[in-house]
Backbone of each chain as ProteinMPNN parsed JSONL, in Angstrom:
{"seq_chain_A": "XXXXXXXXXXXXXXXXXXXXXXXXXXXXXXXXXXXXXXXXXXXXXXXXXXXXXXXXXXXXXXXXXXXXXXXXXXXXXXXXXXXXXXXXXXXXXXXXXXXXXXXXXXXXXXXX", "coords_chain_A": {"N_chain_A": [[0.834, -1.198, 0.0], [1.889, 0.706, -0.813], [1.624, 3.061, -2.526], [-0.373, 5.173, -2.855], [-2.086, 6.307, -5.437], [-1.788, 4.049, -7.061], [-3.801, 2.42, -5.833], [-6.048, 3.684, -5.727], [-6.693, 3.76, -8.353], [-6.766, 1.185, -8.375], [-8.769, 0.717, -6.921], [-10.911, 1.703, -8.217], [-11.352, 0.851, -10.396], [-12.005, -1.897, -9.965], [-14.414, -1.454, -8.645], [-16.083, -0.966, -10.702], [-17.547, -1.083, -13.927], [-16.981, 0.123, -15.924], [-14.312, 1.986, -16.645], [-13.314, 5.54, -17.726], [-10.608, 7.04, -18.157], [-10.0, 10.135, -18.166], [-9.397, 13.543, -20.351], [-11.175, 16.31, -18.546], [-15.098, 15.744, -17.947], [-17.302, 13.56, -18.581], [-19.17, 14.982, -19.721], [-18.618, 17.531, -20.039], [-16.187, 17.223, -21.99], [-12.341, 17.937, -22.28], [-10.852, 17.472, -24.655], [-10.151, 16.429, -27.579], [-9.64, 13.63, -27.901], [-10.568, 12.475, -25.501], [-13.005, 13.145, -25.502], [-14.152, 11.594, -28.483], [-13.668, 9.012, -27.785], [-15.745, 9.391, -25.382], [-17.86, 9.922, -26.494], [-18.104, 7.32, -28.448], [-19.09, 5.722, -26.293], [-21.377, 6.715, -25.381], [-22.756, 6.514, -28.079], [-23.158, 3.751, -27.44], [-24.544, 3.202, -25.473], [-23.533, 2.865, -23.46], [-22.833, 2.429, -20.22], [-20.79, 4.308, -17.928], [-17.905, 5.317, -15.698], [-16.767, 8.439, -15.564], [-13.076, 9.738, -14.692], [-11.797, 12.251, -14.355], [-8.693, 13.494, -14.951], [-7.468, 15.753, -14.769], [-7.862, 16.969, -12.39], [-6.407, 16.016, -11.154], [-2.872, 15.913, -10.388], [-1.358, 14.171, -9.46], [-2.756, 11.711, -10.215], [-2.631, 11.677, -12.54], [-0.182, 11.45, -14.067], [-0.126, 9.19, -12.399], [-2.158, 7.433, -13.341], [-0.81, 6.933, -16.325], [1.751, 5.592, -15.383], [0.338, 3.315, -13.978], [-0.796, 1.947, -16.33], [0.994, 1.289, -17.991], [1.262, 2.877, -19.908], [1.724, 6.027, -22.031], [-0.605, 8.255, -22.955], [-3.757, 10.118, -22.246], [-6.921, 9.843, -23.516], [-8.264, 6.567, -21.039], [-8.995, 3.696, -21.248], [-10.686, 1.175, -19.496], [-12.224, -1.556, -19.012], [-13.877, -3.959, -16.584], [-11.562, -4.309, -15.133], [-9.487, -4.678, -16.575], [-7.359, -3.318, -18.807], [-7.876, -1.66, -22.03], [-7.819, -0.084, -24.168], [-6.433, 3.127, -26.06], [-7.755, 6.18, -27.257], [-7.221, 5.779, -30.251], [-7.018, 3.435, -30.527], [-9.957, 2.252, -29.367], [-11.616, 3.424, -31.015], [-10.698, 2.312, -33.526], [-11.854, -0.098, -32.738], [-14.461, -0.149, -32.457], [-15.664, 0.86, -34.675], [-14.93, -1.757, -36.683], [-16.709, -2.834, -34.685], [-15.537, -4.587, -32.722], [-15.221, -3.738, -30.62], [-18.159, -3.798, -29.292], [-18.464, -6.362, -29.716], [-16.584, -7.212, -27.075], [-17.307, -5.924, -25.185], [-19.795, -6.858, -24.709], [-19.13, -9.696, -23.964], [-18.08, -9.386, -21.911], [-19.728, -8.877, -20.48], [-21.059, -6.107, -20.12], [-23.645, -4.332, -20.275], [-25.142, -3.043, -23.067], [-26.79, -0.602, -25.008], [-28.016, -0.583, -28.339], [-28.046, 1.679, -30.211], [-31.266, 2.587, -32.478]], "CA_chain_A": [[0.0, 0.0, 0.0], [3.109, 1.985, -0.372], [1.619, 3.906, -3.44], [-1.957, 5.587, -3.01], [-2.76, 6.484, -6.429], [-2.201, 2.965, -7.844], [-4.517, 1.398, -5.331], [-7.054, 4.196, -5.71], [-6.558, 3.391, -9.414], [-7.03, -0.784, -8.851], [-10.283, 0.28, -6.837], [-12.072, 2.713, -9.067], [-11.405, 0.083, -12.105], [-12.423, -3.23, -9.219], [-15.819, -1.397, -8.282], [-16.906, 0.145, -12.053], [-17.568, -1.862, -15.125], [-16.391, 0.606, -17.445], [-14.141, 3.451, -16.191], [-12.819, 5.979, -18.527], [-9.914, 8.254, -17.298], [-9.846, 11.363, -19.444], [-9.414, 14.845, -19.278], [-12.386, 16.862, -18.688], [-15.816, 15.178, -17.438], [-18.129, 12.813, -19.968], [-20.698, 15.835, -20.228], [-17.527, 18.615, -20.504], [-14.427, 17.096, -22.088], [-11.249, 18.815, -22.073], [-9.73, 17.142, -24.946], [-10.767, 15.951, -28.062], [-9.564, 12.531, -27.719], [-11.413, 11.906, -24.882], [-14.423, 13.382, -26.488], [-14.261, 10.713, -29.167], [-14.257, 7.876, -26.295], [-17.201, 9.604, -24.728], [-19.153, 9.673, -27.996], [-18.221, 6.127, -28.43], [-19.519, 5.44, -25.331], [-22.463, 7.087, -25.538], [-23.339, 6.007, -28.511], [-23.789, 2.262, -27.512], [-25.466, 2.847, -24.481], [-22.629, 1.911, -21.84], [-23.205, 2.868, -18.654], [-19.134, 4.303, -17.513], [-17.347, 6.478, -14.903], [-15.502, 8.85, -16.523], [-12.887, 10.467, -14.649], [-10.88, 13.394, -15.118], [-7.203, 13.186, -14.662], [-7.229, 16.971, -14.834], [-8.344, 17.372, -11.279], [-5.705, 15.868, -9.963], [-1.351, 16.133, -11.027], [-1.019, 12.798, -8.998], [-3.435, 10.674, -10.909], [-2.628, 12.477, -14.103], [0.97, 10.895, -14.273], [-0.023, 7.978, -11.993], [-2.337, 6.497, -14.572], [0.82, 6.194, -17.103], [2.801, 4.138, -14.824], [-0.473, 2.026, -13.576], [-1.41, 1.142, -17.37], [2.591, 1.581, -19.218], [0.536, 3.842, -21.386], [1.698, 7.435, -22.027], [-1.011, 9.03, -22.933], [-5.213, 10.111, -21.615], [-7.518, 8.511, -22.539], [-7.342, 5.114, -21.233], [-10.18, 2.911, -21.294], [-10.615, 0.125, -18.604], [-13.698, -2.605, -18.849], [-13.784, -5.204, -15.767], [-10.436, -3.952, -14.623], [-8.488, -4.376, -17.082], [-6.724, -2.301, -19.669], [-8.556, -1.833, -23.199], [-6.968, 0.822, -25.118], [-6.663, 4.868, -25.528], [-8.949, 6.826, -28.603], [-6.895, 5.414, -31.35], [-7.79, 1.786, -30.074], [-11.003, 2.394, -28.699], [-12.287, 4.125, -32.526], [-10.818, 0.961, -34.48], [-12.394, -1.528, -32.117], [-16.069, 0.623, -32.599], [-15.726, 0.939, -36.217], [-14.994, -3.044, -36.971], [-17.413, -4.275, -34.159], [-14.875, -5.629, -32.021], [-15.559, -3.035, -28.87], [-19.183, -4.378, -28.618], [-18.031, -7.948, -29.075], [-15.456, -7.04, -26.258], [-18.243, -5.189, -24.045], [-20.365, -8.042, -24.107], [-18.703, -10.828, -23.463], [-17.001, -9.251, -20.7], [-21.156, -9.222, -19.369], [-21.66, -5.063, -19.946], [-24.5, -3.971, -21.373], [-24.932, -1.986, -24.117], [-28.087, -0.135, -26.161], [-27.718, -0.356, -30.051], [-29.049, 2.935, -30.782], [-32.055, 2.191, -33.413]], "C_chain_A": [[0.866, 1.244, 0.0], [2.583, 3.344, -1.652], [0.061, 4.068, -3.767], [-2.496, 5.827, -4.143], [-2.779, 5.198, -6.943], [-3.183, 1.87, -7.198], [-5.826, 2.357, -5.137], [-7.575, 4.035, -7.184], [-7.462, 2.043, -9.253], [-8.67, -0.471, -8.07], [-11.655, 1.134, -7.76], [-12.083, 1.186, -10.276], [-11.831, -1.54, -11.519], [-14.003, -2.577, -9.094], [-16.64, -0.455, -9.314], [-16.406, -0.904, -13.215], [-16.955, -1.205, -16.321], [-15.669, 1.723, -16.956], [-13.135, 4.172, -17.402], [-11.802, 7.283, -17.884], [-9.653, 8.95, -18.493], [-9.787, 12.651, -19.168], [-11.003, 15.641, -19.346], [-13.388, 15.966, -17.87], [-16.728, 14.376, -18.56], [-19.126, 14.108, -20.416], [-19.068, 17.287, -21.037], [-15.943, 18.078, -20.842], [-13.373, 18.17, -22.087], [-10.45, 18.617, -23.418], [-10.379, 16.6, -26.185], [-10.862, 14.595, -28.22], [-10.265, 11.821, -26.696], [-13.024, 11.863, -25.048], [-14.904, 12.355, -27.331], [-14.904, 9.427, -28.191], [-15.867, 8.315, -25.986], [-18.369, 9.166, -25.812], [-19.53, 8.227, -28.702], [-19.322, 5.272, -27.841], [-21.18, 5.259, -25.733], [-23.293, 6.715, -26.518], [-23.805, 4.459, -28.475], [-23.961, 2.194, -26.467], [-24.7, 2.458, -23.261], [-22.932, 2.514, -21.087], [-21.511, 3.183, -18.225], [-19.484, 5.251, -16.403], [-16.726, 6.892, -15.249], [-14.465, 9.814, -15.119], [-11.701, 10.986, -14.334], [-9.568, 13.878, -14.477], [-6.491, 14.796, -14.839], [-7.141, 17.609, -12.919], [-7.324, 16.974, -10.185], [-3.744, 15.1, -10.778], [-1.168, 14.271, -10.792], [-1.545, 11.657, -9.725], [-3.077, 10.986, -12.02], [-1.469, 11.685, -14.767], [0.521, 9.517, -13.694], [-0.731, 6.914, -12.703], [-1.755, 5.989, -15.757], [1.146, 5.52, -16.646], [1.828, 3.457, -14.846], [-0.168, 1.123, -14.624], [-0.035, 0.774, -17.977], [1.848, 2.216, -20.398], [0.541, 5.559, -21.138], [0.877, 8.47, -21.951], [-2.802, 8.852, -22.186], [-5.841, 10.132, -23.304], [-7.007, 7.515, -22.341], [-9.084, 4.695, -20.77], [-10.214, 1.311, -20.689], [-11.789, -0.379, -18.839], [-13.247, -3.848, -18.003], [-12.505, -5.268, -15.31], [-9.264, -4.211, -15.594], [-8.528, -3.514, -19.237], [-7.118, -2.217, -21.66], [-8.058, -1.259, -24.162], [-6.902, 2.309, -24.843], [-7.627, 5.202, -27.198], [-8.632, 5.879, -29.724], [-7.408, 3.912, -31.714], [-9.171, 1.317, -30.407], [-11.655, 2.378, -30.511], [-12.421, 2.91, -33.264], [-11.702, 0.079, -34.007], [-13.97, -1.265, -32.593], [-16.366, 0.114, -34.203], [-15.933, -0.576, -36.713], [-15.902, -3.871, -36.24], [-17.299, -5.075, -32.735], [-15.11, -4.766, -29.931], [-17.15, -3.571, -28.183], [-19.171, -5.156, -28.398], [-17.399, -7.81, -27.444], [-16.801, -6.554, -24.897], [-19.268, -6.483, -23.701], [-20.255, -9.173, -23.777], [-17.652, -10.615, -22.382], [-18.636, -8.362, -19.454], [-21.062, -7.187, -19.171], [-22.752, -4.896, -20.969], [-24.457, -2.986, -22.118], [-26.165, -2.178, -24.696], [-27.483, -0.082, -27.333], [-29.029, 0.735, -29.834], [-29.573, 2.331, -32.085], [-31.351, 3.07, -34.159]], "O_chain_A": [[0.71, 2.342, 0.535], [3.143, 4.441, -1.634], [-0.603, 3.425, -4.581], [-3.697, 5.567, -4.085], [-3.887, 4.948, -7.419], [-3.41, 0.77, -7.702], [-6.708, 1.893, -4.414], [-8.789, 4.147, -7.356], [-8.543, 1.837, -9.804], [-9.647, -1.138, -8.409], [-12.883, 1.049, -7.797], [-13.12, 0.781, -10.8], [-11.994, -2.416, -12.368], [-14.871, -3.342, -9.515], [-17.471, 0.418, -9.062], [-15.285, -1.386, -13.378], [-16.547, -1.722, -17.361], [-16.424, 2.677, -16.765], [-12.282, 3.483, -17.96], [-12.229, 8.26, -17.27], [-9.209, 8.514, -19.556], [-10.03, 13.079, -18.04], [-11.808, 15.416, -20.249], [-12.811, 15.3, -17.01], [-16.664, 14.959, -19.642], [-19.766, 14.063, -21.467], [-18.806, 17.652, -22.183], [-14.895, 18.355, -20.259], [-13.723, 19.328, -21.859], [-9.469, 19.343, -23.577], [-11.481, 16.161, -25.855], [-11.932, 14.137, -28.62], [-10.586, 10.648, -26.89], [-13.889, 11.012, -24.842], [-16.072, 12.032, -27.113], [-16.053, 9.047, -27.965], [-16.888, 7.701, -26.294], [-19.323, 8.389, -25.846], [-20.578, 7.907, -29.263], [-20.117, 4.499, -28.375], [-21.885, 4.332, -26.133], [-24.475, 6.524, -26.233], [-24.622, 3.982, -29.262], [-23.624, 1.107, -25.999], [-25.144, 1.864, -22.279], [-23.529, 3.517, -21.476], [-20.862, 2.138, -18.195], [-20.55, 5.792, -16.109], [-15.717, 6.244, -15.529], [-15.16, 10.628, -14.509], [-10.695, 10.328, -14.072], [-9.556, 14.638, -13.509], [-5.288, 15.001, -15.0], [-6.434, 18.511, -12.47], [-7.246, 17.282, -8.996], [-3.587, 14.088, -11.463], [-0.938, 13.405, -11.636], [-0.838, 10.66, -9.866], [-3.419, 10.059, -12.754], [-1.648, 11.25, -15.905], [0.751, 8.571, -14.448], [-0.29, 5.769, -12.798], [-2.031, 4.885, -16.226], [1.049, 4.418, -17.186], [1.937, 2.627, -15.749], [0.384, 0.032, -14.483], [-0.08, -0.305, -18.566], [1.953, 1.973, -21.6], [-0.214, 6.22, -20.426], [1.12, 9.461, -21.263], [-3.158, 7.782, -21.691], [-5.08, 10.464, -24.213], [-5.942, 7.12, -22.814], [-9.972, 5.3, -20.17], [-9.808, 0.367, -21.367], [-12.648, 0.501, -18.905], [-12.446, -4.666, -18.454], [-12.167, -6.413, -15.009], [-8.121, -3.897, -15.265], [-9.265, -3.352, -20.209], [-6.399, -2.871, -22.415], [-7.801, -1.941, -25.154], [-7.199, 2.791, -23.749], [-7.993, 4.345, -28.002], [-9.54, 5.194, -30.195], [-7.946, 3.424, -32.708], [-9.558, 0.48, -31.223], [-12.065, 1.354, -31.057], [-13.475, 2.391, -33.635], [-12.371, -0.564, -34.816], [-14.614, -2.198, -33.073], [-17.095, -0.765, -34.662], [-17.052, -0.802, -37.175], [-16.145, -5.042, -36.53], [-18.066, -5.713, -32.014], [-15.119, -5.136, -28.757], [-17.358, -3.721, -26.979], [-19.579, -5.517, -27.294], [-17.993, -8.508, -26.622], [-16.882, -7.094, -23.794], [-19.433, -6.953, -22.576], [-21.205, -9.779, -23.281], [-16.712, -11.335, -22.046], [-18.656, -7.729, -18.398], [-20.995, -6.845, -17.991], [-22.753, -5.226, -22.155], [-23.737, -2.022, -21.858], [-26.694, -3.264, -24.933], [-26.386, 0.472, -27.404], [-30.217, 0.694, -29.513], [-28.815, 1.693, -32.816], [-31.621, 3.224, -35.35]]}, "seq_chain_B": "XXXXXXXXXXXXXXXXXXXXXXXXXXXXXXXXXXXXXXXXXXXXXXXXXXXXXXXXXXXXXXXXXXXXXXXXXXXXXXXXXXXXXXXXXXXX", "coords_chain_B": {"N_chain_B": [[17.311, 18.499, -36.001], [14.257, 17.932, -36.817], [11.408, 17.354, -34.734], [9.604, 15.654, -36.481], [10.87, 14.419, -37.949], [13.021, 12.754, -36.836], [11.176, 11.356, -34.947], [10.085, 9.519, -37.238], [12.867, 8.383, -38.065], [13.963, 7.198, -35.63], [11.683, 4.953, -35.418], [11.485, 3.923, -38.25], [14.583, 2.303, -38.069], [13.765, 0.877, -35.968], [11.679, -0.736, -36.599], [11.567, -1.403, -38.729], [10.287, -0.541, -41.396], [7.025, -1.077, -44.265], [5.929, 0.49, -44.627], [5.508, 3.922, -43.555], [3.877, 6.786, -42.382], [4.172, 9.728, -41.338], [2.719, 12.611, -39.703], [2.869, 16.169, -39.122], [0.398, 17.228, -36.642], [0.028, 19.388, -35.421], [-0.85, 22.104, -36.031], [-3.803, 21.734, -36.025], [-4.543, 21.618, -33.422], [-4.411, 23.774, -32.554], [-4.202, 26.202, -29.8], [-5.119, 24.32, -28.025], [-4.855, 22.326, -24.734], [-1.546, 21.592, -24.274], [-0.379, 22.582, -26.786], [1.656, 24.246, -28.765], [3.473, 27.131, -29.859], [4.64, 26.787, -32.992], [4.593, 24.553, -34.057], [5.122, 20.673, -33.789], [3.825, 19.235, -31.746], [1.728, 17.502, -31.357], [0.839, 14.574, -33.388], [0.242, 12.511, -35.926], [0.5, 9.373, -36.804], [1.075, 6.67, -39.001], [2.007, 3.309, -39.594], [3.128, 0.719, -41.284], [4.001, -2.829, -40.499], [6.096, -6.145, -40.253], [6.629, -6.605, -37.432], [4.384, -6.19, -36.073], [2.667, -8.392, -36.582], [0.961, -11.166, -34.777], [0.177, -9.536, -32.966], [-1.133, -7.71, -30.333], [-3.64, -4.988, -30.181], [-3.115, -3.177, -28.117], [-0.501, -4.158, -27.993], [1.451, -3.454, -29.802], [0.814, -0.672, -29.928], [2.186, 0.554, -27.508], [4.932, -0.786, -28.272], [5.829, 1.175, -29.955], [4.76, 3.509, -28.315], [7.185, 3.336, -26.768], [9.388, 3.2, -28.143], [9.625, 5.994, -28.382], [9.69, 7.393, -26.352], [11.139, 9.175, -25.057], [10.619, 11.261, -27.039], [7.55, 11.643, -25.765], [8.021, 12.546, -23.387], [8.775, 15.084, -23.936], [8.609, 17.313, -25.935], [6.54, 16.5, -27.649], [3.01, 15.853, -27.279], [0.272, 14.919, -28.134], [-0.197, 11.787, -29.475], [-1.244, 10.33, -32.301], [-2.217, 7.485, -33.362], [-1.533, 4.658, -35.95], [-1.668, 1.095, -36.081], [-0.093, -1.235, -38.155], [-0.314, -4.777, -39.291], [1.496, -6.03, -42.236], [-0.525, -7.566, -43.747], [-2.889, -6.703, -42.827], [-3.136, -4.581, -44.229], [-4.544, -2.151, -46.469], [-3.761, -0.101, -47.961], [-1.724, -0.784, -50.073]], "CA_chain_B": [[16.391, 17.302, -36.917], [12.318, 18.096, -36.31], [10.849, 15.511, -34.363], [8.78, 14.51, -37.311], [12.181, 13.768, -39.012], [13.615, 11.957, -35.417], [10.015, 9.869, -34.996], [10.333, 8.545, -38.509], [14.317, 7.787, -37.941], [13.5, 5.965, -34.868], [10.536, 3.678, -36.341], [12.2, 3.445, -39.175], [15.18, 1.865, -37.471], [13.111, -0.442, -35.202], [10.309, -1.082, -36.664], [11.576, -1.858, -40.645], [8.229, -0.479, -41.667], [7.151, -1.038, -45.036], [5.373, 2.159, -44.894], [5.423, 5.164, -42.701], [3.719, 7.833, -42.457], [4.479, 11.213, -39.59], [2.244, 14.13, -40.197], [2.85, 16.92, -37.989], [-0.795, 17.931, -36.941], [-0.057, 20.156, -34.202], [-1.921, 23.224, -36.465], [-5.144, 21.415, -36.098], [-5.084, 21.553, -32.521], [-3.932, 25.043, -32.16], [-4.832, 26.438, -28.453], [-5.338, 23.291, -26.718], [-3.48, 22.171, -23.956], [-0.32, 20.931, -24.809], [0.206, 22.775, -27.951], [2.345, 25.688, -28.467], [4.119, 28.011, -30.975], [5.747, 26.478, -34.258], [4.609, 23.073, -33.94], [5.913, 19.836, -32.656], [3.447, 18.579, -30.386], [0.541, 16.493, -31.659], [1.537, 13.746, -34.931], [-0.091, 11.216, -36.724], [1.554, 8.123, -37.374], [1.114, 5.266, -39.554], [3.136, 2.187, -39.728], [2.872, -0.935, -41.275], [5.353, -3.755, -40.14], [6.61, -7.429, -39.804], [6.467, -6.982, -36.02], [3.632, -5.915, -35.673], [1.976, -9.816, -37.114], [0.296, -11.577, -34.173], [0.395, -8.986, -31.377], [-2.299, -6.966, -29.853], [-3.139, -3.417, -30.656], [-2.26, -2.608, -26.862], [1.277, -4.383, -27.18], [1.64, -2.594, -31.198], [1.193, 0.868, -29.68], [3.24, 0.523, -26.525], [6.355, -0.689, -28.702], [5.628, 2.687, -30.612], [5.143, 4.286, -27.236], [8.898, 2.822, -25.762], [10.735, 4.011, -28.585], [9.088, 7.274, -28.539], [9.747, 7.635, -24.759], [12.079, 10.421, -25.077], [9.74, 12.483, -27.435], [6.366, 11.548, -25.201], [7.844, 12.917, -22.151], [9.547, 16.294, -23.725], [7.26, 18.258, -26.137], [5.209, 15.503, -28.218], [1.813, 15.828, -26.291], [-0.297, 13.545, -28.466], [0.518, 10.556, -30.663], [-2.564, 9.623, -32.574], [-1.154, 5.961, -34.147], [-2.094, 3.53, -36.489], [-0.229, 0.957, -36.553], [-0.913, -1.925, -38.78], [0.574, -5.793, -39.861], [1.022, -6.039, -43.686], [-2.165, -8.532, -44.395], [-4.079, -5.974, -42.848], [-3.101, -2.754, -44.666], [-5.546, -2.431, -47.67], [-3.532, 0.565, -48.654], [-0.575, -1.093, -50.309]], "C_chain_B": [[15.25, 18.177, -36.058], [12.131, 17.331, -35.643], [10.111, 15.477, -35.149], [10.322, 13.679, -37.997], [12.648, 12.384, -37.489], [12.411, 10.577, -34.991], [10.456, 9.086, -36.127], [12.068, 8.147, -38.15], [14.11, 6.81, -37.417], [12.406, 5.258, -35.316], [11.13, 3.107, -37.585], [13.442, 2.242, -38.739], [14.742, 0.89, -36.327], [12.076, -1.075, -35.576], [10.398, -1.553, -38.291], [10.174, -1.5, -41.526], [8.235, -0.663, -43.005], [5.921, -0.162, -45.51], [5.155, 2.485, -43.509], [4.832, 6.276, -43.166], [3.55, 8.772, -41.566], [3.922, 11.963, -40.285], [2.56, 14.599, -38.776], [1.314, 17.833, -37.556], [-0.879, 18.893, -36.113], [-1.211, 21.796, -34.898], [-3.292, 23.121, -36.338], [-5.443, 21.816, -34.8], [-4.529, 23.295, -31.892], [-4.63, 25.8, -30.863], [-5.546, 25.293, -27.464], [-4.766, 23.075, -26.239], [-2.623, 20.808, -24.333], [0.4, 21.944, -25.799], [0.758, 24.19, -27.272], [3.241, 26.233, -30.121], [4.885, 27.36, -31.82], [5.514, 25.22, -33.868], [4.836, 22.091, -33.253], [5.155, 19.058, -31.541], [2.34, 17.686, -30.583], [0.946, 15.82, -33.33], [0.403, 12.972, -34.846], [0.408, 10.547, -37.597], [0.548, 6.902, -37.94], [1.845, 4.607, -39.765], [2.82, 1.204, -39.851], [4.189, -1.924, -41.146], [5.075, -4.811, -39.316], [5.875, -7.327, -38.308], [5.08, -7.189, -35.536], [2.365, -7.424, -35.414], [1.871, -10.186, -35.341], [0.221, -10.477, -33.08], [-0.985, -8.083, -31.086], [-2.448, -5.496, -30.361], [-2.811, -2.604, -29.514], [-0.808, -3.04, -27.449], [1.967, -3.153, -28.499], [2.03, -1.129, -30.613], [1.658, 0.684, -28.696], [4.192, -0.018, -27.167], [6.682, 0.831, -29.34], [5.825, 3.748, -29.344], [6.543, 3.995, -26.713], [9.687, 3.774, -26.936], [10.258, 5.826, -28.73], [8.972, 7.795, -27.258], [10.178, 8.969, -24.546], [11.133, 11.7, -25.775], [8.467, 12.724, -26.624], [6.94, 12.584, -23.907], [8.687, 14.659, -22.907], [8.524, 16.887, -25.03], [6.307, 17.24, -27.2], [4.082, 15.47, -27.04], [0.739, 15.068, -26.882], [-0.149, 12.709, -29.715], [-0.672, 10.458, -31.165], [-1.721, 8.039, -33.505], [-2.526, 4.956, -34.656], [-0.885, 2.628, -37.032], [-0.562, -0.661, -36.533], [0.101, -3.827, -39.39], [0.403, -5.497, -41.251], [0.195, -6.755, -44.32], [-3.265, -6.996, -43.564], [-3.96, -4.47, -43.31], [-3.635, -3.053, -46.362], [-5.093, -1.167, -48.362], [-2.654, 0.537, -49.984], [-1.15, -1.701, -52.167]], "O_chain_B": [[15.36, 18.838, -35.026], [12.755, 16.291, -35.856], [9.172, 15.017, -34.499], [10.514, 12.524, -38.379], [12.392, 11.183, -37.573], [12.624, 9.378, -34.807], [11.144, 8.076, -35.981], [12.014, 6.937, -37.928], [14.008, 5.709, -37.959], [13.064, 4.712, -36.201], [11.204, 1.901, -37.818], [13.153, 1.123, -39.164], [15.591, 0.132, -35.859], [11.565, -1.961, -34.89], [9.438, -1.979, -38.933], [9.342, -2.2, -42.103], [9.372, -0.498, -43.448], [5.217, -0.211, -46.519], [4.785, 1.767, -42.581], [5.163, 6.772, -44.243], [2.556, 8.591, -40.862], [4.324, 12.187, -41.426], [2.572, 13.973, -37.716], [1.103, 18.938, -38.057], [-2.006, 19.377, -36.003], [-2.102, 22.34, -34.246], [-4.023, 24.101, -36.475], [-6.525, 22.392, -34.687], [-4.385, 23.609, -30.71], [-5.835, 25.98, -31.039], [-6.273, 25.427, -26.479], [-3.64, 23.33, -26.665], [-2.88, 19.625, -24.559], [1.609, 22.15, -25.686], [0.6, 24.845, -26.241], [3.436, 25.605, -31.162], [6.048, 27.28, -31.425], [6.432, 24.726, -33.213], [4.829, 22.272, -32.036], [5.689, 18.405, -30.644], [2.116, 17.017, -29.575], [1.282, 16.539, -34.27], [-0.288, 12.806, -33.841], [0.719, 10.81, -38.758], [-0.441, 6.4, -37.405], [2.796, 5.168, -40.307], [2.28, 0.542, -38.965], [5.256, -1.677, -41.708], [4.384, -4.867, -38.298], [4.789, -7.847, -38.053], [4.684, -8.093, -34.8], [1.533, -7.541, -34.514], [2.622, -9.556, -34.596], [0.219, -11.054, -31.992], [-1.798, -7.97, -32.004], [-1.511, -4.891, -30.881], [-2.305, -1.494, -29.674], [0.072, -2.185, -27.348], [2.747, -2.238, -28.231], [3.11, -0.551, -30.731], [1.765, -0.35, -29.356], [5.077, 0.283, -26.366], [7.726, 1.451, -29.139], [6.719, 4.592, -29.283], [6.9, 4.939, -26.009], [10.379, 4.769, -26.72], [10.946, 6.637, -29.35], [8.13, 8.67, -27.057], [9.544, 9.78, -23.871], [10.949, 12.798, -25.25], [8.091, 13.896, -26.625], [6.134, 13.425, -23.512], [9.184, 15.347, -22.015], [7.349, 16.714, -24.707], [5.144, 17.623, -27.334], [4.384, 15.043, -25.925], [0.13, 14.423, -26.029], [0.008, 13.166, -30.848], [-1.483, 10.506, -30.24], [-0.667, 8.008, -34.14], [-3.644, 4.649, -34.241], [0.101, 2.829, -37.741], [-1.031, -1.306, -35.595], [1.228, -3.714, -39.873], [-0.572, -4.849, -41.631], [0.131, -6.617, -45.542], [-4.307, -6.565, -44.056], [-4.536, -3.476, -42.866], [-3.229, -3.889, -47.17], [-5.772, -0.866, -49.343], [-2.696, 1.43, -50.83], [-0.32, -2.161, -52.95]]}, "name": "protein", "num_of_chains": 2, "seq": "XXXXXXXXXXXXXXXXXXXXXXXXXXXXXXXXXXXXXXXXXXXXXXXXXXXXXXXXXXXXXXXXXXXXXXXXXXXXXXXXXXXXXXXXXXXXXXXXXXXXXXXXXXXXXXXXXXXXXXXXXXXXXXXXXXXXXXXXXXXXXXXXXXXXXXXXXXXXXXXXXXXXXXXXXXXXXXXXXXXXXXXXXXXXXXXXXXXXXXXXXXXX"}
């Protein structure tokens, strides 16, 4: 327990099915890359926690080391590590993020 | 050297790509945070390559992120990456 952000990290992403660390908030991004994510999101109905690595220097850097991923976003489902925008977009586009969402038991709305 | 010239060196040199492509897009994002005066801070990369064949698209962009360690942490502020095996690049 020698390092508080990575175990405030392992419980936000142990007690949330979908958490999205990004800058800004899901309603007010900061960023356009996280924007994308959100819109992702949003469009298939997930249910997430988004949040915002702006609010705080310590989490901002400490989510790099957690994941070994440089940059925000980062996109966690069932605790572990999914991708950042560039990821996230391809996986949407081909399919493979809803496959991925539901067989890891989240739900998701197909917008009519 | 630019860092668009220094990204492409390094990838080039680890990554044998049999295509690259570095745009410098930092003009697009002009006044967001990160960016700043005369460029340099937001790219888009493409790369198709050997290595890339069975691996994940987490492990793909974290080899991209390692050798790009040095530019991520000093003024590169966002990578956008695509980064592709050669059966799956439909550009070629």
């Amino acid at each position: 327990m020698d390092n508080p952000v990575a175990e405030r990290i392992k419980q936000d992403i142990s007690d949330n099915d979908v958490v999205l660390f990004m800058k800004g908030t899901p309603v007010f991004p900061q960023c356009g890359f996280s924007a994308t994510v959100v819109q992702v999101l949003s469009h298939l109905g997930v249910k997430f926690k988004g949040i915002d690595v702006l609010q705080d220097p310590g989490l901002r850097q400490g989510i790099k080391d957690f994941s070994n991923w440089p940059t925000v976003p980062q996109l966690y489902v069932k605790g572990e590590f999914v991708g950042g925008c560039d990821i996230i977009r391809e996986m949407f586009q081909s399919g493979e993020l809803q496959e991925h969402l539901s067989s890891a038991g989240v739900e998701t709305q197909t917008a009519a | 050297m630019k860092t668009a010239e220094r990204i492409e060196e390094k990838l080039t040199a680890a990554l044998s790509p049999l295509r690259l492509t570095v745009v410098d897009d930092s003009h697009k994002h002009e006044g967001h945070s990160g960016w700043r005066e005369g460029g340099g801070t937001h790219f888009r990369v493409e790369v198709v390559s050997e290595l890339f064949d069975g691996k994940s698209r987490v492990d793909r962009q974290r080899m991209v992120y390692n050798l790009l360690a040095d530019e991520l942490s000093d003024t590169v502020h966002a990578l956008q990456l695509k980064t592709l095996a050669p059966l799956e690049d439909t550009r070629r």
